[in-house]
N, C-alpha and C positions, 0 to 999 in steps of 0.2 A: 604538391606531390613531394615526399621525400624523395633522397639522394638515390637513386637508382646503383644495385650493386650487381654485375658482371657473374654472371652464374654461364655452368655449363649444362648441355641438355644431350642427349643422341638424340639422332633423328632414325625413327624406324619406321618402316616401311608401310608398317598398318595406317600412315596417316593421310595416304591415298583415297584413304575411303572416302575422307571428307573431301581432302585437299588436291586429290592427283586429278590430271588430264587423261580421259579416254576420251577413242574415237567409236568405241562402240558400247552405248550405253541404253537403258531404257527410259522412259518418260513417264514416272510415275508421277501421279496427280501432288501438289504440294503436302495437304493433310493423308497422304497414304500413308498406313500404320507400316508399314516395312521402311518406310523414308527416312521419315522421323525412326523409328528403331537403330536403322544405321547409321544418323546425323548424330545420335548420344553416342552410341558405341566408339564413335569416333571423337567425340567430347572425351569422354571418357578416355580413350586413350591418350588425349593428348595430357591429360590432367593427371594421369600418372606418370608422364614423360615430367611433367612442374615438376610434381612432386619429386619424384626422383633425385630431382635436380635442383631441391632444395628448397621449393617452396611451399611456405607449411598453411597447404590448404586446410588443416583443420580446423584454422581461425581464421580462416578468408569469409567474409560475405559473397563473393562474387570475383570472377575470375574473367578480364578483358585481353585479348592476344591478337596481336596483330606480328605479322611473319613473311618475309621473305626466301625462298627454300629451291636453290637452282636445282634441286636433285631431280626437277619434274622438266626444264628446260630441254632435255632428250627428246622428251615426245610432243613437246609444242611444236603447234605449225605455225609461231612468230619467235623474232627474235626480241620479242619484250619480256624483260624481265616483271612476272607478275606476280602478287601476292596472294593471301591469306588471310583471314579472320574470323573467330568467335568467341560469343561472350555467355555467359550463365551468371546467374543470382541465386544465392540458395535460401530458401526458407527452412524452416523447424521439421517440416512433413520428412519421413525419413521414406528410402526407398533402399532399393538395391542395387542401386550402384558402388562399384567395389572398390572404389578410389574416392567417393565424394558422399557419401550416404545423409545427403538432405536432397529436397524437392527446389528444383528450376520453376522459378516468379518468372511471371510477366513483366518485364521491365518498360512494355508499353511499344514503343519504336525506337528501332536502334538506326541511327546514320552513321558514317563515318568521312569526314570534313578534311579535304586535306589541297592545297594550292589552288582554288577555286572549284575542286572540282564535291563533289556527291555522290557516297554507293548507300543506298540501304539496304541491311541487312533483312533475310528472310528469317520470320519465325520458324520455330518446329515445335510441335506441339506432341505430347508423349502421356499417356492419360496415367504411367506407375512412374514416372521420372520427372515431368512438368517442363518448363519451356527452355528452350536453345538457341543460339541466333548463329546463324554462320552467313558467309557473302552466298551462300548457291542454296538455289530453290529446292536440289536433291543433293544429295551428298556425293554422287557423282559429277562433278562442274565439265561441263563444256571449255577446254580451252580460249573458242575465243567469246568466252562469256563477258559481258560488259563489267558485271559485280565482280572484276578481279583487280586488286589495288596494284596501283603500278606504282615502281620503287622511285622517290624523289633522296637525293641526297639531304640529309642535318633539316628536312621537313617535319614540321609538328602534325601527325596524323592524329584528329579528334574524333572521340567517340562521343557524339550526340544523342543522350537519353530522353526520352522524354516523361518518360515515368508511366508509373501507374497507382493504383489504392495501395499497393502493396512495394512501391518501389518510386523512392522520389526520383524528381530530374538530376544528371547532372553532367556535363562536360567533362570527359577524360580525354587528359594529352600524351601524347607518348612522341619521340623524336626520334627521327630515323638514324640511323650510324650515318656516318658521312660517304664510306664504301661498303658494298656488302663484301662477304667473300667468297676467293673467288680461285680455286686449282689452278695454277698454270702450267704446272706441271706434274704425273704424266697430263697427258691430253686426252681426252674420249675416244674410248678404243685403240688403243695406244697398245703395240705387241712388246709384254715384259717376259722375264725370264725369271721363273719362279725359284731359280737358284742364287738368284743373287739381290744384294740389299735393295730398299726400294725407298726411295725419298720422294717423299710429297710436296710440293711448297705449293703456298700461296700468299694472298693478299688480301689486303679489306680488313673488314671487322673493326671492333674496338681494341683498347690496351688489355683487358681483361685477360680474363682463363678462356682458355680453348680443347674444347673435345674432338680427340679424330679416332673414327675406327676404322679399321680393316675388316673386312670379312670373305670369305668366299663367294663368288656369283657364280649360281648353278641353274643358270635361267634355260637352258639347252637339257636340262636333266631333269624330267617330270616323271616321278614312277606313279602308282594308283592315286586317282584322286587330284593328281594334276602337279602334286608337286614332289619334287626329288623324294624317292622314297617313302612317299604315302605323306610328304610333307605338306602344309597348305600352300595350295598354288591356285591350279585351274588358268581356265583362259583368261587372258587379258592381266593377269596377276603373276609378279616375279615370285619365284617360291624363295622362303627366308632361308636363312643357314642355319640352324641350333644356334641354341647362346653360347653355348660352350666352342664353337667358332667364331669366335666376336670378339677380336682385340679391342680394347676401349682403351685410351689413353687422356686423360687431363692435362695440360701444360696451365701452369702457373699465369706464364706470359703469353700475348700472342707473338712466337717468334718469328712465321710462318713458311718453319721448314721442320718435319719430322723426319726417322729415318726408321724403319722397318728394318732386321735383320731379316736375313737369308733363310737362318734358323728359326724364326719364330714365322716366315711364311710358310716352310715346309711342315711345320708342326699346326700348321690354321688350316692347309688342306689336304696332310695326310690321309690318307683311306677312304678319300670322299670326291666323288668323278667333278669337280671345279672346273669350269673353264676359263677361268681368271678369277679376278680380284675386285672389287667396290670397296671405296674408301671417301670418308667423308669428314668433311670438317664444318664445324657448328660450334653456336654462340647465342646466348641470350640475354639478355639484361631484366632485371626484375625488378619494379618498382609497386609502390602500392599508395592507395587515396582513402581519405575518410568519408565515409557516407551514412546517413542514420540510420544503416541497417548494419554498422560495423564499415571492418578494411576492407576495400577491395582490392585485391590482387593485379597487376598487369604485366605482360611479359609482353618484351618487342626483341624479333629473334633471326636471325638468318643463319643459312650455312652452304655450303657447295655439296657436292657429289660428284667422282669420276669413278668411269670400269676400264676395266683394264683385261685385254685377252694376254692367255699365256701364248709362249712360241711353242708353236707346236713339231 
């Protein structure tokens, strides 16, 4: 594996689909076509969050992700910090997908190997987009699903291929950060004052570059359709702010303390019924492998999440 380089990513919220904990879900069969439908779409989103963030999938063969993401720890019913995974291969067939326009191969069965322990990953099978692997049988996971990778510190996490006609074998390492990170300050629901500066700090991560955004939380404000203003929401789903609410900042280094002016939070939720703040901090590293189908891509990634009520 080459030298793995310190890349930043946001983390948005569509990645729930795949990735988030709910208590109230359905049980559709594993080859259900709405399953799989929403196990890509959620591929897909993540693969334009790489891409974003710098990884030039247009010459990736195949794209391995393994993740850690406390922004779902809210609504778990453990205090274990759990992860995330999925991997794609792309062949020649093109489709329509609007971030990655080749066909997902069978890469046969996927493991993933890490301190004795064993998850194998579920197929998904898509007859215009072709195969996906993620840790959950449905793209809505069960919290306390057993297929959820628990975070070991400076641990080598391997993905164990085994191939197929169309996808040789092959062992990918990726190595965990030695902390994830982690907000310590404010605190989960923690009552701020949206007139005055607001400093973030935390801990964890690598040396690298670091993304934090701010945004508004409007989870209390669902107009038609479920979400603020006709915005997508619905139940069991927090509605998003516009993008044009979305401070996004890159730091260089991880310092880990940012500070928000006064000014630029009155100007993030001017004119827009907000009832605090969400802000989050994130981090990826991207490394990539040779394989005889081409590079493959790998990204090993974590980040924290806190809300924040205003004083009312």
């Amino acid at each position: 594996m080459k030298l793995k380089i310190s890349i930043i990513f946001s983390l948005l919220a569509i990645t729930i689909l795949l990735f988030g904990c709910k208590s109230e879900v359905n049980s559709p069969d594993q080859n259900n076509l709405s399953t799989d439908q929403l196990t890509y779409q959620a591929v897909d989103n993540d693969l334009a969050l790489m891409k974003d963030g710098g990884m030039p999938l247009d010459s990736a063969a195949g794209i391995f992700s393994i993740g850690w993401n406390e922004i779902f720890r809210p609504f778990m019913d453990s205090s274990r910090i759990k992860g995330m995974a999925f991997a794609v291969a792309f062949g020649e067939r093109p489709t329509d997908l609007p971030h990655f326009r080749k066909f997902g191969l069978d890469m046969g069965d996927i493991f993933i190997n890490y301190s004795g322990n064993q998850v194998e990953m579920y197929k998904h099978i898509h007859p215009r987009r072709g195969i996906a692997y993620s840790l959950f049988e449905r793209p809505f996971g069960h919290c306390d699903s057993e297929n959820m990778l628990e975070f070991m510190p400076n641990t080598e996490y391997q993905f164990e291929v085994t191939g197929s006609e169309n996808f040789a074998p092959i062992t990918i390492t990726l190595t965990s950060p030695a902390a994830l990170m982690n907000i310590t300050s404010p605190t989960f629901g923690e009552i701020i004052n949206p007139a005055e500066d607001l400093t973030i700090n935390w801990e964890g991560g690598n040396e690298g570059k670091v993304g934090i955004r701010l945004m508004p939380d409007l989870r209390h404000h669902r107009g038609p359709g479920g979400g603020p203003g006709g915005m997508h929401g619905g139940p069991g789903h927090e509605p998003n702010p516009p993008m044009d609410r979305v401070i996004f900042v890159i730091l260089e280094t991880n310092t880990g303390t940012y500070t928000f002016s006064a000014a630029q939070i009155q100007e993030l939720i001017n004119g827009i019924p907000a009832d605090g703040l969400r802000a989050e901090v994130s981090q990826m590293d991207f490394g990539e492998v040779e394989h005889e189908n081409g590079t493959l891509r790998t990204a090993m990634r974590n980040g924290n999440s806190v809300m924040m009520r205003f004083l009312q």
